[in-house]
Phi, psi and omega in degrees: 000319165330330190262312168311308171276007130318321177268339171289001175299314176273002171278143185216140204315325185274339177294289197318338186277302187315294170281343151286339091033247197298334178284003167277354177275357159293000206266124178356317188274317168332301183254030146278315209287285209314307196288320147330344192260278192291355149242019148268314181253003182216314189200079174320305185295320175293298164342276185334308180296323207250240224309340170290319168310303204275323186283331193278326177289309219285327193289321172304317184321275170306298197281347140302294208316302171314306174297305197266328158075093184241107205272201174265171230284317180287338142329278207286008190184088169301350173246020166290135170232112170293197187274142172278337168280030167256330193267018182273304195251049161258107190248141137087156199304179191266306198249125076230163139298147187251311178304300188311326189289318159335289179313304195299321204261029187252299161347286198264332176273329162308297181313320171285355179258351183282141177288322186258149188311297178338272195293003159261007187276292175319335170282309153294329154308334165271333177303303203297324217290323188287307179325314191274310182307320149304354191267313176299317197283355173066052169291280217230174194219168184286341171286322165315302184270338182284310177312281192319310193309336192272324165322281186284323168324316166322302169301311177286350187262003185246337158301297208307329184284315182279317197307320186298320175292339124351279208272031217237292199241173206248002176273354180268319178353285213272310191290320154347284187316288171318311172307299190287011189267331196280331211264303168345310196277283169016301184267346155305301200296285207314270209312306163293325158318308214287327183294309188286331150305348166086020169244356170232132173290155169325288206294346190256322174313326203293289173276023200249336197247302193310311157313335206267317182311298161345272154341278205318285180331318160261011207261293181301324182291317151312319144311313155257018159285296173316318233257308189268353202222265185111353186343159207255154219228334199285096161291137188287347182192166205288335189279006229242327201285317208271342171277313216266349181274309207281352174274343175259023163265325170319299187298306158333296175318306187291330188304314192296325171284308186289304176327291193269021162290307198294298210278353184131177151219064122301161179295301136030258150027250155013264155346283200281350161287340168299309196292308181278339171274314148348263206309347182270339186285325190273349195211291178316281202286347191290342187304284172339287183279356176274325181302332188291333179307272183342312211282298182344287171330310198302000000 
């Protein structure tokens, strides 16, 4: 807390605009657009390494969050105050950080996949930048963000080590698939026992079904993406990149509003609006434009 309140010492409108600013590229919606950029248009196999990574930390994550139920920094010390535009999306328990994890497993695999110095400076630089902006907007403590960064870094070097060889031959296909389809559910069950017992409120079990939705959804989308479609990922040109990003984020946007038009926020729920948007981005729409490709050809 010693460190927080040293930066709430140093805050000033504009760093607060600045570092809230910068804590949106941790944020969910930010690297689902990325990982969706690289596997509709640019580079499947790189998609695949950045959702196995983001999803798999994000479930380690969640399932921290839950075990240790650690709250925030304005809790544990009512006379701390963070930036008030930070706290509508400090959802859910303090430690690990979830933005941090973001950032890292988002970041840190963009650097490693980059050829130039630059862009591997800039990634990291940003990576650390998203760490420190929870900590300044005053969310998280340092201990909140150096774990998630190590979580995920653990995660991204054991993919990023393993993944070309994975992902090569197609006899890997189904136990991928399977391992993150057991640790999602895993992390559903863990979470709803801990709720019917009254000891984690609805809403952090909430985001606990969401990960696990998430998970199942690419976890399944992978599976039949690999097993039945194989799509070729490669835009012919920046407008050909720049149509196929905005009708499948639309679509994608709309699926998500009507599913939690029907179904509900029960957790249950929940789940399944992940598990089915997750699964149409991974599967449903590459489905969509390559049959549209096929029909086009005739």
């Amino acid at each position: 807390m010693d460190f927080l309140r040293l930066l709430e010492g140093i805050r000033n409108p504009v760093l607060d605009s600045f570092f809230q600013w910068i804590t949106y590229f941790g944020q969910e919606i930010c690297i689902l657009a990325v990982i969706c950029l690289f596997y509709w248009c640019l580079d499947k196999n790189f998609a695949y390494r950045l959702g196995f990574i983001y999803f798999s930390a994000g479930l380690c994550i969640q399932t921290l969050k839950i075990t240790f139920r650690i709250p925030r920094p304005w809790i544990l010390d009512p006379e701390f105050h963070p930036v008030a535009s930070a706290v509508p999306a400090a959802t859910g328990y303090s430690f690990p950080s979830g933005h941090t994890q973001g950032g890292t497993c988002l970041f840190v695999p963009l650097a490693l996949r980059s050829r130039k110095f630059w862009q591997k400076c800039l990634c990291i630089l940003m990576f650390l930048a998203i760490g420190f902006s929870r900590m300044y907007l005053g969310v998280h403590t340092p201990k909140d963000v150096l774990t998630a960064m190590a979580v995920s870094l653990f995660f991204t070097a054991i993919i990023w080590k393993f993944g070309d060889s994975l992902l090569e031959e197609n006899r890997y296909t189904k136990m991928i698939s399977v391992i993150l389809l057991i640790l999602s559910f895993l992390t559903a069950f863990y979470a709803l026992v801990l709720f019917r017992q009254n000891i984690i409120e609805v809403k952090y079990a909430a985001d606990c079904c969401k990960a696990a939705g998430a998970g199942l959804g690419f976890a399944a989308g992978f599976y039949l993406e690999r097993t039945y479609l194989n799509f070729c990922s490669r835009c012919r040109n920046v407008s050909h990149l720049l149509q196929r990003m905005t009708v499948g984020l639309l679509l994608t946007l709309v699926l998500k509003l009507t599913l939690k038009f029907f179904l509900g926020d029960t957790l249950f729920m929940e789940l399944l609006q992940y598990f089915f948007v997750v699964l149409f981005v991974m599967y449903g729409y590459p489905f969509l434009f390559t049959k549209m490709k096929k029909t086009s050809l005739q």
